[in-house]
Every structure is written in structure tokens, then in C-alpha cells.
C-alpha positions as CSV (number, residue, x, y, z in Angstrom):
1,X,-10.6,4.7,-12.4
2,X,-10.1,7.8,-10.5
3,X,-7.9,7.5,-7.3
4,X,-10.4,9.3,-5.0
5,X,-13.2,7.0,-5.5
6,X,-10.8,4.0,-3.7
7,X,-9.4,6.2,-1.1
8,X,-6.1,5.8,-2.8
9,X,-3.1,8.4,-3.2
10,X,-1.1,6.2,-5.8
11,X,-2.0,5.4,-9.4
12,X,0.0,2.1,-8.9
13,X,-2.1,1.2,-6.2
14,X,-5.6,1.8,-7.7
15,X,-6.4,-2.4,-8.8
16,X,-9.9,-1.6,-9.5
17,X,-10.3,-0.8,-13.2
18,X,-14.1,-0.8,-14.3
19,X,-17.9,-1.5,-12.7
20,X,-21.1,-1.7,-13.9
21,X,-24.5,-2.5,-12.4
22,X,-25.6,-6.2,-13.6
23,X,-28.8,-6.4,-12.0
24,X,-30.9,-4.6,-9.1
25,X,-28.4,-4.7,-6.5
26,X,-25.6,-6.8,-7.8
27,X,-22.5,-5.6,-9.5
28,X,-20.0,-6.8,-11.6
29,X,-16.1,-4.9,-11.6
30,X,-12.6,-5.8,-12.8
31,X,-9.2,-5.4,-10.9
32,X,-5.5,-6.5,-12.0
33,X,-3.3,-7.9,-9.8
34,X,0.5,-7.9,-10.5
35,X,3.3,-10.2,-9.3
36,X,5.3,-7.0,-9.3
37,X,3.3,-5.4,-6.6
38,X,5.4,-3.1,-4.6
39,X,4.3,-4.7,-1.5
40,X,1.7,-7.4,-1.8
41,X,4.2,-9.4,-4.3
42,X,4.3,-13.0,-5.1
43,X,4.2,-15.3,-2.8
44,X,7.3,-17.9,-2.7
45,X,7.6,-17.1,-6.9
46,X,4.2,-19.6,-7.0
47,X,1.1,-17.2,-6.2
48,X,-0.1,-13.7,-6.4
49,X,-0.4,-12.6,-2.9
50,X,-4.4,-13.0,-1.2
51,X,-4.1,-9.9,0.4
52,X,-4.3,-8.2,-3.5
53,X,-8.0,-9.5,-2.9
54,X,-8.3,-8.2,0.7
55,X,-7.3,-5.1,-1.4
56,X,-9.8,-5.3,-4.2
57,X,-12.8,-6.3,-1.9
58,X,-12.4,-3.1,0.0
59,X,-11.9,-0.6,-3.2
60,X,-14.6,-2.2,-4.8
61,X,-16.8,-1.6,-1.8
62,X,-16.0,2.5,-1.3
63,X,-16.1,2.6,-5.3
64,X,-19.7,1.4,-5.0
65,X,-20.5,2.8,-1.8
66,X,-19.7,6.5,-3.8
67,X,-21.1,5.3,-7.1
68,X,-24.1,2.8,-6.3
69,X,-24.9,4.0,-2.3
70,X,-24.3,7.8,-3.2
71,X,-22.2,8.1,-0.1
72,X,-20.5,11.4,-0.2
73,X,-16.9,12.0,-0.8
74,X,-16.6,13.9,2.2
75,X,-17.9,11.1,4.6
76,X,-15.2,8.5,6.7
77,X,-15.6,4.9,6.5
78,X,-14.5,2.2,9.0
79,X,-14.2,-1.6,8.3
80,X,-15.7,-3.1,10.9
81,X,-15.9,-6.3,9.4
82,X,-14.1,-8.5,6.3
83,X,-13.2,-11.6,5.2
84,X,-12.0,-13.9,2.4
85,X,-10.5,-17.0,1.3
86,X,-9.0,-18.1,-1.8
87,X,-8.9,-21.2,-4.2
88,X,-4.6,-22.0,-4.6
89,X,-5.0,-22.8,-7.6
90,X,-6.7,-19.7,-8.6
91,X,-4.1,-17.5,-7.3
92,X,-1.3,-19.4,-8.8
93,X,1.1,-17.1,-11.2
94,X,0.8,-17.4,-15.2
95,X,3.6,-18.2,-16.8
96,X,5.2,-16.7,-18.7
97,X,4.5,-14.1,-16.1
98,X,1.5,-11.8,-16.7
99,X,-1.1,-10.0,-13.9
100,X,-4.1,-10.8,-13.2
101,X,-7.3,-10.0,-14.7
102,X,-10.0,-10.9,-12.4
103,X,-13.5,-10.2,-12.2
104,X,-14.9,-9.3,-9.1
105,X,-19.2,-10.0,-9.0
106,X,-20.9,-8.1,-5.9
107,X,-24.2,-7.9,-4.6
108,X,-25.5,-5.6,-1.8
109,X,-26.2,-8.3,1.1
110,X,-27.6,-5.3,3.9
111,X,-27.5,-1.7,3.9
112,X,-28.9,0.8,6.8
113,X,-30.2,4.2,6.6
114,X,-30.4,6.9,9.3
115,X,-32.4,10.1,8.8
116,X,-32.4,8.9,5.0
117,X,-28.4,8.7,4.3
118,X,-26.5,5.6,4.2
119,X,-25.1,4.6,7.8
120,X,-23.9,1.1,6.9
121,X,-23.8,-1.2,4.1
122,X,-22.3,-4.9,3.2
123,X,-21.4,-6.6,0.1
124,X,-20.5,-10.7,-1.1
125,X,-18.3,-11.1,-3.2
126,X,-16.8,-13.5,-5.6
127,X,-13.8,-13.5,-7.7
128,X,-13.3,-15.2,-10.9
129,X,-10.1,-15.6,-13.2
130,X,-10.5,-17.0,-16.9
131,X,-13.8,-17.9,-15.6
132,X,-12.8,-19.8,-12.7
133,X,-13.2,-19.5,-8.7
134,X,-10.5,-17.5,-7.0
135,X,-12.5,-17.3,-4.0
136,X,-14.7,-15.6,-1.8
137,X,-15.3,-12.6,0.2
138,X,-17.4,-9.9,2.3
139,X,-17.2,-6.8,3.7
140,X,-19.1,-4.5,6.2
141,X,-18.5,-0.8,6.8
142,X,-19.6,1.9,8.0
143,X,-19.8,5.8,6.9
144,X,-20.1,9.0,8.8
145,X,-20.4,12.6,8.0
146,X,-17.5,15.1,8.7
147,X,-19.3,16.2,11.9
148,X,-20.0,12.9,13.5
149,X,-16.7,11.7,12.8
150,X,-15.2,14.8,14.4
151,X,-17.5,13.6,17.8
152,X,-16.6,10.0,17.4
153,X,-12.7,11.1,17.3
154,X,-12.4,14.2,19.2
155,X,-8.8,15.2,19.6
156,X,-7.8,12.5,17.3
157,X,-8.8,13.4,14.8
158,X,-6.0,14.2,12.0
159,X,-3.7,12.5,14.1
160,X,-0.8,11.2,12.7
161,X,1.6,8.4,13.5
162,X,5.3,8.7,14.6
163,X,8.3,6.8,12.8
164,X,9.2,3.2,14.9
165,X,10.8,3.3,18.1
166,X,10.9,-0.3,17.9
167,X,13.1,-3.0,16.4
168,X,11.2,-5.4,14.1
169,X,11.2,-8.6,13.8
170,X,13.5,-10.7,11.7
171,X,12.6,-9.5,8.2
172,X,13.1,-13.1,6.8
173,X,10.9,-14.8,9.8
174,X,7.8,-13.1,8.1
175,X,8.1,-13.5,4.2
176,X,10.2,-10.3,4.0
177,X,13.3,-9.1,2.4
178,X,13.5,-5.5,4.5
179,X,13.0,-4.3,7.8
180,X,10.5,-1.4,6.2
181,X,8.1,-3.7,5.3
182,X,8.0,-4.9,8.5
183,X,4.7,-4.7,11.2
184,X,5.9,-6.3,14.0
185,X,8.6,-5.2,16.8
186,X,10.7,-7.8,19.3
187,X,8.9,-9.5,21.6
188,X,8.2,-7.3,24.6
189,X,7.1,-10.8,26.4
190,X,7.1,-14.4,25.6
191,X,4.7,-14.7,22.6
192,X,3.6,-10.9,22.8
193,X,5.0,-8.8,19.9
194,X,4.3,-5.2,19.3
195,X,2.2,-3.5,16.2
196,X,5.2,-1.8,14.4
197,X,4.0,0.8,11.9
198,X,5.5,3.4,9.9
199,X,3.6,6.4,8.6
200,X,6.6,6.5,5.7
201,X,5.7,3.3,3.8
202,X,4.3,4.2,0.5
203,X,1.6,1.6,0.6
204,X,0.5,1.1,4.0
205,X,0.6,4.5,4.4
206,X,-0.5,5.8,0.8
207,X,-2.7,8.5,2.5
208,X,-3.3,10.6,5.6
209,X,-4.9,8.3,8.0
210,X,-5.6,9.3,12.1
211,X,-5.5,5.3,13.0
212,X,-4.3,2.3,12.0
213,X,-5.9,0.9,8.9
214,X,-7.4,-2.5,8.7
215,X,-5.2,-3.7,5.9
216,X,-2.3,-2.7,8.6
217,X,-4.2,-5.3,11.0
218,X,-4.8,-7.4,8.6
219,X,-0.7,-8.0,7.4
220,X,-0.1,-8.0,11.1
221,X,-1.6,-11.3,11.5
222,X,-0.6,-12.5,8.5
223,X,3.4,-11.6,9.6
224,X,1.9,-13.1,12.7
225,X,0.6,-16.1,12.1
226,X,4.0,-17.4,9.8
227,X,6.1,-16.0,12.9
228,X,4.3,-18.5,15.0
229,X,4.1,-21.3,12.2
230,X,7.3,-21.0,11.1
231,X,6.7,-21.1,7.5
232,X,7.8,-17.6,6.0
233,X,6.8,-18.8,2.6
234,X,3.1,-19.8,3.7
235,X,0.3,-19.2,1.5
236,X,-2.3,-17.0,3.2
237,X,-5.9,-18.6,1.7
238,X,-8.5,-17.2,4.6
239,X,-9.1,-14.5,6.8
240,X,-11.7,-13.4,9.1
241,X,-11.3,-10.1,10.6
242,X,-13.1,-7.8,13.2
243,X,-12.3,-4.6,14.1
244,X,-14.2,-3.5,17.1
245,X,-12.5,-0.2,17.9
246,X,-10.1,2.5,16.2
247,X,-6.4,1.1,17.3
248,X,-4.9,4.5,18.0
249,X,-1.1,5.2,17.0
250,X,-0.1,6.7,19.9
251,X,-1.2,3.8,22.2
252,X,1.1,0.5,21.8
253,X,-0.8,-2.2,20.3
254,X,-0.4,-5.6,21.5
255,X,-0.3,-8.6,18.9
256,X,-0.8,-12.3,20.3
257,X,-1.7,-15.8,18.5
258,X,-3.5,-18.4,20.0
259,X,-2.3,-22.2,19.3
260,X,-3.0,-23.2,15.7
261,X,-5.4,-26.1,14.7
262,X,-4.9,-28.0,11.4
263,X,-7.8,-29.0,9.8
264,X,-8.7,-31.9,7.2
265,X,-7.3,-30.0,4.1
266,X,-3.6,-29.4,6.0
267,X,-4.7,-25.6,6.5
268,X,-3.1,-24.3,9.7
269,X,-5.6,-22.0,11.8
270,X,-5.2,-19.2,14.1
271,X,-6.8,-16.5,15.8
272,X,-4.9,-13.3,16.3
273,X,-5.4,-10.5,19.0
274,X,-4.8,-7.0,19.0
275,X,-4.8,-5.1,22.2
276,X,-4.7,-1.2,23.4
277,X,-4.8,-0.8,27.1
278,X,-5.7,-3.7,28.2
279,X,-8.7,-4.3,25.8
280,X,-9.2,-6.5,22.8
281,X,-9.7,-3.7,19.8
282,X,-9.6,-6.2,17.0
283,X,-9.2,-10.0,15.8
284,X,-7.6,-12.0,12.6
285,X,-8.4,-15.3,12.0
286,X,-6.3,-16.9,9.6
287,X,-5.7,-20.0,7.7
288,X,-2.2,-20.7,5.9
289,X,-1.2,-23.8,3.4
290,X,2.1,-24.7,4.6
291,X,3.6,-27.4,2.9
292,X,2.1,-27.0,-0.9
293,X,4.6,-28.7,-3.0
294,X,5.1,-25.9,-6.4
């Protein structure tokens, strides 16, 4: 699978490994998740970590946005929209330990045109493993030619991010063993923590971006949401996010989570907010298993 066609610098970090079209709109690809991942490893020694599916959903839609859409290589894409959740027991670990050979089956649920090129698409998905549900998932984007982007970004575009100024949290507070892998800083009020990035990590940053990605937002709340559960070794099994504006790097970005709900399956729910000067740019909610005995 070439790297270019998932936006990806890193051979390691490609998980998409084949497609083909099954019928009219609908698609059928393959991705390999390993317990090994560099950064999106397992998940208290039990599971392979959800966010390899966040992952997959969103290669698997620029790899058929290229392929199936036609969009060209030279146009930018923005998330606006994605989502998933996952079956536990579908994401639990082989053992002995091997990855994860999953198939990933897509149809094309909207797609809008302007002056004839592709403006906007979204895509379902569901992900199988051995035959069997790991869960579900959708994502909406859109794609903009060189020239618009340069209007939409002005000055911003090409920007690029500065190391942290900020201290981060805890490592161990938020499932992790370093402070690098870190994406949130210290408090800077009571239950108001910082976006921490840093344009050195070889994942989060695996190429030159000008804002911050939504996979970035996206492990934000996760780191968030166990911060405020207090359950580091949570299993992450649904998120809905919404990115409504470009979060700029320059500009802190402001992370709060509301109260979490439990519902009837012992899932813990929350909804977390990101905020640049003052305004809501984007929104996580998330539901984490807690107290799964292994």
C-alpha cells in the first residue's frame, strides 16, 4: 500500500493493506493492527487499542477518496466529522500474541460535488475479525484544491507547531509510561487542562501538518476522559467527534470534561471540549469500560 495514498510518512504506520470495490459504492479493505504499535499499543496487556480503528477508518477513507472518488493528490482534507465504537471482545489480544487481521467493509453513505469535483464525501463502516463484529464506524470529510485551501488558511498555511512550553500531565494518570506521549499540560485552572502537542513525535506528528490533527483531538479526550475517571487502564469502546474549526498551534487550546454518566452496560460517558479564544472549535464524546475484569 503506498504511503501517499493514507497521508502517511512512515511504513510502520501505514495499517491499510489492500481494497477492492465489492459492489456499486461499497468497498471491502484489510488493515493489521499490532499490540506492538509504537503508540496506539495494547491496552492494560488485554486489548488492541480502539484508536488503531479511529486510525484505519480515516486511511481507508483518503485511500478511497484518491482511488474510488478520484480526489487528487494535491487536494487537503479536513475531518469534520468521525466516530466509532468497538465490541470488547473483538478487540481483545490473541494469544499467543499475534496482530490483527481485520476486514474493514465501506459503503459511500453521501458524497457532494461542486463545479463537478468532489467537495465532500462520507463512508459506514464495519469491521470484522475472524468473521466477527469489532465494531462500527463513520466518517465525513472534506477536500479542497491547493488554491482554496490557501484562501481558507491564509497566513497559516504551512505553519508549524513549537516544542511544549508546558508541563504535562502525570504520564501514569493517562495510560502512559513517558511524558512524550503525553497531550495534556497541568491544569491552568480547576478542571481546565491545556492541549500539549509536540511537532517531534513520530506518530502524532508523522507529517508536516499547519493544525492540529483530529487523531491529536481525538487522544486528547481519550487522556482526558481517564484523567477525570481515574481509571488509566480504561478501555476506550466509543467516540463521537466534531471538529467545527482548524485548532491553530499557535493559539492555546483549552480541554474541559463535563460530568460523566454511566449507562446500563457500566460504560462511563463524557463529552469533551476544546476551546481557542474563547470559542468551542471541537468536541469528543467518549465512552470508557472501567472495571472489565481480564
Amino acid at each position: 500500500m503506498p504511503r501517499s495514498l493514507v497521508h502517511r510518512a512512515a511504513v510502520s504506520e501505514v495499517l491499510v493493506t489492500g481494497w477492492r470495490s465489492t459492489e456499486g459504492t461499497s468497498y471491502r479493505l484489510g488493515a493489521q493492527w499490532s499490540r506492538g504499535h509504537g503508540y496506539y499499543g495494547a491496552v492494560a496487556d488485554t486489548w488492541h487499542d480502539p484508536m488503531l480503528f479511529a486510525e484505519s477508518i480515516r486511511q481507508s477513507c483518503l485511500l478511497l477518496a484518491h482511488e474510488a472518488l478520484h480526489v487528487p493528490m494535491t487536494h487537503q482534507f479536513l475531518t469534520t466529522r468521525t466516530s466509532f465504537q468497538v465490541d470488547e471482545a473483538g478487540v481483545r489480544l490473541s494469544r499467543p500474541g499475534r496482530p490483527a487481521h481485520v476486514v474493514l467493509d465501506m459503503s459511500l453513505a453521501e458524497v457532494k460535488l461542486r463545479a463537478g469535483n468532489v467537495s465532500s464525501y462520507g463512508y459506514d463502516v464495519v469491521a470484522l475479525r475472524d468473521g466477527e463484529r469489532v465494531g462500527v464506524g463513520h466518517l465525513k470529510g472534506q477536500c479542497v484544491s491547493p488554491a482554496v485551501y490557501e484562501r481558507l488558511r491564509g497566513d497559516r498555511v504551512g505553519a508549524r507547531a513549537s516544542r511544549p512550553a508546558v508541563q504535562s500531565v502525570d504520564p501514569r494518570l493517562v495510560g502512559r509510561d513517558c511524558e512524550f506521549d503525553v497531550v495534556l499540560g497541568t491544569s491552568v485552572a480547576d478542571g481546565v487542562l491545556p492541549l500539549r502537542i509536540d511537532p517531534e513525535h513520530p506518530v502524532l506528528f508523522d507529517h508536516p501538518v499547519d493544525h492540529v490533527s483530529g487523531m491529536v483531538l481525538m487522544e486528547a479526550a481519550r487522556q482526558m476522559a481517564l484523567l477525570a475517571l481515574r481509571a488509566p487502564q480504561a478501555l476506550l469502546v466509543a467516540c463521537e467527534a466534531n471538529f467545527r474549526r482548524y485548532v491553530e498551534f499557535h493559539v492555546p487550546c483549552l480541554v474541559t470534561a463535563d460530568a460523566p454518566e454511566r449507562d446500563s452496560a457500566g460504560r462511563s460517558w463524557l463529552t469533551i471540549h476544546f476551546h481557542q479564544s474563547g470559542t468551542e472549535v471541537g468536541s469528543c464524546r467518549v465512552a470508557l469500560v472501567t472495571g472489565t475484569e481480564n
